[in-house]
C-alpha positions as a LaTeX table, in Angstrom:
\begin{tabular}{lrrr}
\hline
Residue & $x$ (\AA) & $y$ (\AA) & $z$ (\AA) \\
\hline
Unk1 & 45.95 & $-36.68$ & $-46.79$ \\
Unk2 & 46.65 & $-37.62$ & $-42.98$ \\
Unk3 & 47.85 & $-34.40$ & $-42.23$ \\
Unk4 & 44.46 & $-33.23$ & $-43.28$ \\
Unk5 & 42.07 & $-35.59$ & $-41.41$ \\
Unk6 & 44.50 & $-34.28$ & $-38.22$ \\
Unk7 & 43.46 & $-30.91$ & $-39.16$ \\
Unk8 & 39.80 & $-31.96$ & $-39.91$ \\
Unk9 & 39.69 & $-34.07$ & $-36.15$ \\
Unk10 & 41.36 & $-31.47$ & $-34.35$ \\
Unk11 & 38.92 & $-28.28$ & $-35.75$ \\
Unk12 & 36.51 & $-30.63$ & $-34.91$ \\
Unk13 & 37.34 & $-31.05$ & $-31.38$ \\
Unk14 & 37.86 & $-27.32$ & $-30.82$ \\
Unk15 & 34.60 & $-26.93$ & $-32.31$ \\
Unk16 & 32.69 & $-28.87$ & $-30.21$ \\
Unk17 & 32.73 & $-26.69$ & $-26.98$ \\
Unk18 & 32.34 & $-23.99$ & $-28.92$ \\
Unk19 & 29.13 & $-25.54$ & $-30.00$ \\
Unk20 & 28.13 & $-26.87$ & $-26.44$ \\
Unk21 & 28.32 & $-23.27$ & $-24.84$ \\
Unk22 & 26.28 & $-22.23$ & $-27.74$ \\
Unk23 & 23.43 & $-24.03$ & $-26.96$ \\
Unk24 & 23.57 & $-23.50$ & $-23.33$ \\
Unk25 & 23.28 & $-19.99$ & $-23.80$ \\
Unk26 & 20.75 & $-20.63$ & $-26.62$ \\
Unk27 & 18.76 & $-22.40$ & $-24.05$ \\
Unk28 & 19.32 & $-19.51$ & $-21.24$ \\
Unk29 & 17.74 & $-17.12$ & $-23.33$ \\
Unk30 & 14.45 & $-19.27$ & $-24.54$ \\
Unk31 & 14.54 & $-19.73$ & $-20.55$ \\
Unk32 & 14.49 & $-15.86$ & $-19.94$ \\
Unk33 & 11.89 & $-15.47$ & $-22.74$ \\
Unk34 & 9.98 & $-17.99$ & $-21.29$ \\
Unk35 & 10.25 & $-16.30$ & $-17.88$ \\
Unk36 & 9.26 & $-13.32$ & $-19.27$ \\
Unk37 & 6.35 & $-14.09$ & $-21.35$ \\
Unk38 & 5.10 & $-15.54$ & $-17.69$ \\
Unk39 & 5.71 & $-12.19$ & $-16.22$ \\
Unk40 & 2.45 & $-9.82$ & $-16.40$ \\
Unk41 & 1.66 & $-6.62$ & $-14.58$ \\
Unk42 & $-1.10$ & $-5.36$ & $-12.65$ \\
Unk43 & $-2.50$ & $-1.68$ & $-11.90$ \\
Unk44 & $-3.12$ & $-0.73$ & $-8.23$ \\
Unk45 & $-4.90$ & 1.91 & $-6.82$ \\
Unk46 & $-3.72$ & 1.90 & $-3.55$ \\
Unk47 & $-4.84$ & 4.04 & $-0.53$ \\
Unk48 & $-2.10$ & 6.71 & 0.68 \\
Unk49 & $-2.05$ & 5.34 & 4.16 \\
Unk50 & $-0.57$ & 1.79 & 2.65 \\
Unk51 & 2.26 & 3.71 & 0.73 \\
Unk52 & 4.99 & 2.59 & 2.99 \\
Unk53 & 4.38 & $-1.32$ & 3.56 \\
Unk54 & 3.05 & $-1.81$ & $-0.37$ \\
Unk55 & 6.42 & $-0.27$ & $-1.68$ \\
Unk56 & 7.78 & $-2.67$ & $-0.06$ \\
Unk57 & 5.61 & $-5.58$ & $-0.45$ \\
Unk58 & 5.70 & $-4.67$ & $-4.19$ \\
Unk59 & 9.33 & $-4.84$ & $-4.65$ \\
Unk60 & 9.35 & $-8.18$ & $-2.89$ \\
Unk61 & 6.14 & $-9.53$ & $-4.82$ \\
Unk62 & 8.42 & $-8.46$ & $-8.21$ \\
Unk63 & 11.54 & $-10.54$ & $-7.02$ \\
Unk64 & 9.51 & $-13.89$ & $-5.59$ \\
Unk65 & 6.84 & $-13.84$ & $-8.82$ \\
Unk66 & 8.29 & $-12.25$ & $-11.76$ \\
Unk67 & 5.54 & $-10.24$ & $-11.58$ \\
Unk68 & 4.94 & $-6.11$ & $-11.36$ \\
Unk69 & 2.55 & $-4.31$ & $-9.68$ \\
Unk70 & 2.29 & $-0.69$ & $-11.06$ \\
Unk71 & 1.00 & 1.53 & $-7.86$ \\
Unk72 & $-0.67$ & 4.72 & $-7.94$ \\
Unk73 & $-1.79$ & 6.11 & $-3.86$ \\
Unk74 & $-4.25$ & 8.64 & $-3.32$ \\
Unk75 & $-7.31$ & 9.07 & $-1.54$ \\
Unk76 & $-10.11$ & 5.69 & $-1.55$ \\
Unk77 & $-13.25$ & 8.50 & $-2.58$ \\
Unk78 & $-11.14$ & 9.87 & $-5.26$ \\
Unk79 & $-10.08$ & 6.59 & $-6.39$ \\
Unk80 & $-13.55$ & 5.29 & $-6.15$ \\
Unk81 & $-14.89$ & 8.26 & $-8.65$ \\
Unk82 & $-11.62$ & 7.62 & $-11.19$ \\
Unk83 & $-13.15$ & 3.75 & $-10.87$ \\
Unk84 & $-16.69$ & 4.54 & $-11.65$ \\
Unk85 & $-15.16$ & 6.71 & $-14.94$ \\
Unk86 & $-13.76$ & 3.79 & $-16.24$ \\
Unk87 & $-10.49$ & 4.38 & $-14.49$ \\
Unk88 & $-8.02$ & 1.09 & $-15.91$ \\
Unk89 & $-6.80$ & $-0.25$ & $-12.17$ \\
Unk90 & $-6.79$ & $-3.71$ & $-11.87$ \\
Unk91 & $-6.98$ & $-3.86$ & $-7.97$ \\
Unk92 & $-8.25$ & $-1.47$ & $-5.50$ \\
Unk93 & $-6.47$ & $-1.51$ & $-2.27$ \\
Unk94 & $-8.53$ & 0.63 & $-0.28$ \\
Unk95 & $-8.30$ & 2.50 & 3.40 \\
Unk96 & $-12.18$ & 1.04 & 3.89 \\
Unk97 & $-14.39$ & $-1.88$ & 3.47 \\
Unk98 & $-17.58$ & 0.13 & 2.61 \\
Unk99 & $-15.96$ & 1.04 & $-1.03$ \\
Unk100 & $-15.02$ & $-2.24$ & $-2.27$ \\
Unk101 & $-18.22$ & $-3.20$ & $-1.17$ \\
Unk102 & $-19.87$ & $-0.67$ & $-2.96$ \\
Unk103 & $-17.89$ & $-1.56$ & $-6.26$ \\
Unk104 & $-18.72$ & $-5.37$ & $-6.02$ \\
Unk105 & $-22.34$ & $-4.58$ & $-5.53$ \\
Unk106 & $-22.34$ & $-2.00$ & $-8.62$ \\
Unk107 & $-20.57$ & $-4.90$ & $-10.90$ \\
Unk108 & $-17.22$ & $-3.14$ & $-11.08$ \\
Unk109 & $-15.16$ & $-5.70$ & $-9.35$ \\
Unk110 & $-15.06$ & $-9.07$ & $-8.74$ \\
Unk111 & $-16.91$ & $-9.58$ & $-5.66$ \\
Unk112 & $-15.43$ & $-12.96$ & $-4.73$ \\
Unk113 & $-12.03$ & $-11.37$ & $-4.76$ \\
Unk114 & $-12.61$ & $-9.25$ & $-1.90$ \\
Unk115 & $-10.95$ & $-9.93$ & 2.11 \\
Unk116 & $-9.44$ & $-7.23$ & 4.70 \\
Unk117 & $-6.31$ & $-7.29$ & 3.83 \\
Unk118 & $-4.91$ & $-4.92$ & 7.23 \\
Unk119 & $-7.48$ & $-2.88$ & 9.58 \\
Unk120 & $-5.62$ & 0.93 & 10.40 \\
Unk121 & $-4.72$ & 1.96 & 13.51 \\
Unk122 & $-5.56$ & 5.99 & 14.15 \\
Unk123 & $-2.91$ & 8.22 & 15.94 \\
Unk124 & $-2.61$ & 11.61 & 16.76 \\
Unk125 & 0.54 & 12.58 & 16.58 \\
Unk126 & 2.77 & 15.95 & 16.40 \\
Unk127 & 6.66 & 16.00 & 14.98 \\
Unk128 & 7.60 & 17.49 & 18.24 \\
Unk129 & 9.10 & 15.28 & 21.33 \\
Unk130 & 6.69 & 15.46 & 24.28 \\
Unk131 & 4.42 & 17.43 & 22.82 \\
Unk132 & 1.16 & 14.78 & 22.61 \\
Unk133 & 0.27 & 13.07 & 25.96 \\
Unk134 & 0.00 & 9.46 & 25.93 \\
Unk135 & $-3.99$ & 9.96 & 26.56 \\
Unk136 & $-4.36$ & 12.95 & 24.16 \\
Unk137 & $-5.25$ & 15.28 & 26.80 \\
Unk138 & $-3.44$ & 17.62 & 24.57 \\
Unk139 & $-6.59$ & 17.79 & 22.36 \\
Unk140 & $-8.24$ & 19.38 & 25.66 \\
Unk141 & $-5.71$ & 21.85 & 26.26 \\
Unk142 & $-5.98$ & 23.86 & 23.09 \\
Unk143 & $-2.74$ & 25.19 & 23.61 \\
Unk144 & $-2.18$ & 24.75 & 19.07 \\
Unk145 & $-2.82$ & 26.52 & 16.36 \\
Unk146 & $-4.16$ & 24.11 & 13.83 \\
Unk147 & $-5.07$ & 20.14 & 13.40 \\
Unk148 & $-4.51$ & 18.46 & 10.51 \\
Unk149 & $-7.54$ & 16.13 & 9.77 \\
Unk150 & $-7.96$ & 14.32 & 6.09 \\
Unk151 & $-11.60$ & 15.11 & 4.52 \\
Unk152 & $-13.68$ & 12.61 & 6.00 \\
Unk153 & $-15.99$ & 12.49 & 2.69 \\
Unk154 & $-12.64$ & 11.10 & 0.86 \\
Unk155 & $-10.70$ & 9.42 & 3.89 \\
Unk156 & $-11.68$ & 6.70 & 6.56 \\
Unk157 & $-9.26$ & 7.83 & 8.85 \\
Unk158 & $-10.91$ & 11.54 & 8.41 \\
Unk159 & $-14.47$ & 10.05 & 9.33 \\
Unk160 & $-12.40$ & 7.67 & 12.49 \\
Unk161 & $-11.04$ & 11.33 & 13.45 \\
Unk162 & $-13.74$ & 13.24 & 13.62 \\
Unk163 & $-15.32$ & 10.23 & 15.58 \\
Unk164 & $-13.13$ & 10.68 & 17.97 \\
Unk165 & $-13.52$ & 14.34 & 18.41 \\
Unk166 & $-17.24$ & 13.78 & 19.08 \\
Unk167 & $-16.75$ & 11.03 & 21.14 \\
Unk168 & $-14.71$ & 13.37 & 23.24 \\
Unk169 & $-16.99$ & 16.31 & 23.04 \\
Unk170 & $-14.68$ & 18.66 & 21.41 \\
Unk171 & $-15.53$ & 18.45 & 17.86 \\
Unk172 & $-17.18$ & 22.02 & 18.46 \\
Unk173 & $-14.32$ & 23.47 & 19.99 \\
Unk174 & $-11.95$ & 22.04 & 17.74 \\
Unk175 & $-13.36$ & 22.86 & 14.47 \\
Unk176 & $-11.99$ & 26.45 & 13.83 \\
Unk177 & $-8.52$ & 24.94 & 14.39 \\
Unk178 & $-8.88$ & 22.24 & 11.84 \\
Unk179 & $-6.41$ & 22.29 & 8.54 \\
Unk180 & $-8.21$ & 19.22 & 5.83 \\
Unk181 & $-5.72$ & 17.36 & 4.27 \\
Unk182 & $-7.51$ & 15.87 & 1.20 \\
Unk183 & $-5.97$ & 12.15 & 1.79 \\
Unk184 & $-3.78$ & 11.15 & 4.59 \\
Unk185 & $-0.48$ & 11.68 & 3.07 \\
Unk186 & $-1.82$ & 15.47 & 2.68 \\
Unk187 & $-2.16$ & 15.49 & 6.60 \\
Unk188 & 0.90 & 13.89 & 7.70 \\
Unk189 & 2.29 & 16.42 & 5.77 \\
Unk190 & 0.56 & 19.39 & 7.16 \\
Unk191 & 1.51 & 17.63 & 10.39 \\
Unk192 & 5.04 & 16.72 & 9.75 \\
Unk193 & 6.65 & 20.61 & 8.15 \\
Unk194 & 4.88 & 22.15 & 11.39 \\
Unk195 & 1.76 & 23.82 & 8.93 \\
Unk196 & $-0.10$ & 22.11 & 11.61 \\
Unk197 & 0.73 & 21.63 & 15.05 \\
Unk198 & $-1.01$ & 18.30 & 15.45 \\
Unk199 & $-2.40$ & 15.58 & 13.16 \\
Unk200 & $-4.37$ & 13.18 & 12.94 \\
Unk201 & $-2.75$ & 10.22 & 11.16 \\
Unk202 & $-2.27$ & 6.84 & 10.44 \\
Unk203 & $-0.01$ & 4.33 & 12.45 \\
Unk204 & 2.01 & 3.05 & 9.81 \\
Unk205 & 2.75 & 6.80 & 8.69 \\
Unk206 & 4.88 & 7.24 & 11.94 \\
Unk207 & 5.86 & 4.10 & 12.65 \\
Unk208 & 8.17 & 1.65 & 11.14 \\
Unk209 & 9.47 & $-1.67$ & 12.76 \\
Unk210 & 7.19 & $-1.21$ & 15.54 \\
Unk211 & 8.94 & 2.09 & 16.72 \\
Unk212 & 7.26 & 5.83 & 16.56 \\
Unk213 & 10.04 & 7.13 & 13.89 \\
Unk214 & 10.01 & 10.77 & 15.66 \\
Unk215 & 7.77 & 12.95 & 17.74 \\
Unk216 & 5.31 & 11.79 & 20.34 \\
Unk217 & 1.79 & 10.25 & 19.79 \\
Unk218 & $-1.12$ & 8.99 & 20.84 \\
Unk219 & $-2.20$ & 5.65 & 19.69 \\
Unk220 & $-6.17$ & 6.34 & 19.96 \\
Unk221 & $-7.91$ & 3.01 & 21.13 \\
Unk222 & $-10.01$ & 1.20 & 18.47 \\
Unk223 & $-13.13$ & 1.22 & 20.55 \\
Unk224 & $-13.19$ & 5.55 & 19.98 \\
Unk225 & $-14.06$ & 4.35 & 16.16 \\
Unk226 & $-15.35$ & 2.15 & 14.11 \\
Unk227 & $-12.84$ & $-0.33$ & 12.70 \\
Unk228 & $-11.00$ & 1.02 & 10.10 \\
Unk229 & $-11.49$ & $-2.19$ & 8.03 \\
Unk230 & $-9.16$ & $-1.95$ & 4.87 \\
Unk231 & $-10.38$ & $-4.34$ & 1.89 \\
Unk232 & $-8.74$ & $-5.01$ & $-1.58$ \\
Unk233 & $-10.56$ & $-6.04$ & $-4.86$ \\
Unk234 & $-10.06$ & $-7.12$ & $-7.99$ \\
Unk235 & $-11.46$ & $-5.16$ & $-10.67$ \\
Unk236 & $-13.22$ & $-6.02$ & $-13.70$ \\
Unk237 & $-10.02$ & $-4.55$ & $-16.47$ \\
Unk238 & $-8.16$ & $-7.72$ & $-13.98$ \\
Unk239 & $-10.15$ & $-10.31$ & $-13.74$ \\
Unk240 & $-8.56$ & $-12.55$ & $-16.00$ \\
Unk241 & $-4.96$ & $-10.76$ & $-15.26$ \\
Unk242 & $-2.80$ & $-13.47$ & $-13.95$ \\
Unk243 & $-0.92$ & $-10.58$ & $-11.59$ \\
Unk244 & $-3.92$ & $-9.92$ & $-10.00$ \\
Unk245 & $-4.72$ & $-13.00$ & $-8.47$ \\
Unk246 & $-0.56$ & $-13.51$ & $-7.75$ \\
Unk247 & $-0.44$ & $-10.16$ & $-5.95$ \\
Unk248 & $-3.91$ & $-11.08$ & $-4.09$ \\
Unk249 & $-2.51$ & $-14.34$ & $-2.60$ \\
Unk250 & 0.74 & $-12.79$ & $-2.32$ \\
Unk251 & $-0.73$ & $-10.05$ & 0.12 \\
Unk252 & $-2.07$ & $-13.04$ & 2.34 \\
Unk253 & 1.41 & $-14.95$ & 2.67 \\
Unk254 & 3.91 & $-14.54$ & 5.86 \\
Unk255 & 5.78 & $-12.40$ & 4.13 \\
Unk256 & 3.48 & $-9.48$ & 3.51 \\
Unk257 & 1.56 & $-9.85$ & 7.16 \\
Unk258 & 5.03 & $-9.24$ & 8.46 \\
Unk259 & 5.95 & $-5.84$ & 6.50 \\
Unk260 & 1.92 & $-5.13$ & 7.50 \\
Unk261 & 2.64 & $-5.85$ & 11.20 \\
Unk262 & 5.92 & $-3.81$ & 11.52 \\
Unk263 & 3.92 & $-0.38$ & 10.16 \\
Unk264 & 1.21 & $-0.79$ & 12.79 \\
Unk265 & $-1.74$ & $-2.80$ & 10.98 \\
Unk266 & $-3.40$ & $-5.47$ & 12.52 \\
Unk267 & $-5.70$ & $-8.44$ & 10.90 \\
\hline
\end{tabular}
């Protein structure tokens, strides 16, 4: 009878930690549920300019929140037309200001949502060393086949190009010449496998860390254009999406103005 209380004590004992690490690992997975009944995702429609810096932003909005945002880049006028067609996004992060405008005031989005969140910078710019003046006198010399140029009906930095041109008197002269990229990804890429001599892009397409990547460009100065104003909004399938308004704030802390400022963008 003693020998089996011992026995009885002992399995008791051994039990015990058995027990204990049960219940901390019971309580490390109702943790990780919990976490991840927090976690929601959001939809974004996000203009092919911002493809670089929001992949990035993204993947560090994931790790600090718990949060995903799903991303889809393309052109603002085509997004604007999936929108309108009841389109599911949940934020629009646009290459304008005129098109979230336009949704707020048509009851799409949430109009209280809406802020700049970068403003572009235009460059012309060619793959080749040398080849683009710092003053863009190249655009004078005609001495290139073609110019890559996004639509302008689909792509602020189209409509800032094409400014330009005008400004400078040569939107005549250039015209036959011009290759239309239907966003600006198309055109850097025109630009970039030589289908097109010269292009004109976006900043953060050819830069990264504050450096032109390759090639030689032209940073054309803001006052040639009107500001290429870039605005996000929240859109009605969101408004109630706890992502949203994470990945919103999110795009306003330190941390995302400083993967902004390192592709070019300003504020």
């Amino acid at each position: 009878m003693h020998q089996t209380a011992a026995a009885s004590f002992r399995s008791s004992r051994l039990s015990f930690p058995l027990a204990r690490h049960a219940a901390v690992a019971a309580a490390a997975a109702m943790g990780l549920w919990a976490a991840q009944a927090r976690a929601a995702e959001v939809s974004v429609a996000v203009a092919a300019n911002f493809t670089a810096p929001m992949k990035k932003i993204a993947a560090e909005f994931e790790k600090d929140t718990g949060h995903k945002a799903e991303l889809s880049f393309g052109a603002t006028g085509k997004f604007y037309a999936q929108i309108a067609n009841g389109a599911p996004f949940g934020i629009l992060l646009a290459a304008d200001d005129t098109t979230p405008e336009k949704i707020a005031r048509e009851g799409k989005g949430l109009a209280a949502s809406r802020f700049t969140y970068a403003i572009g910078t235009l460059v012309l710019w060619s793959p080749r060393a040398g080849y683009v003046d710092d003053k863009g006198e190249v655009l004078r010399s005609g001495d290139y086949r073609h110019i890559a140029i996004a639509n302008p009906k689909l792509a602020p930095y189209g409509t800032a190009a094409m400014e330009v041109l005008n400004k400078l008197g040569l939107a005549a002269q250039v015209q036959p010449k011009v290759v239309m990229g239907e966003n600006i990804a198309q055109t850097y890429q025109f630009a970039a496998t030589g289908n097109a001599q010269l292009g004109f892009v976006a900043l953060s397409q050819v830069m990264e860390n504050g450096r032109i990547r390759e090639g030689s460009a032209w940073q054309v100065p803001a006052s040639m254009h009107e500001p290429i104003r870039q605005d996000a909004i929240v859109l009605n399938p969101a408004k109630d999406n706890e992502a949203a308004a994470a990945l919103m704030k999110y795009l306003r802390s330190d941390k995302a103005h400083e993967i902004i400022r390192s592709y070019g963008y300003s504020f």
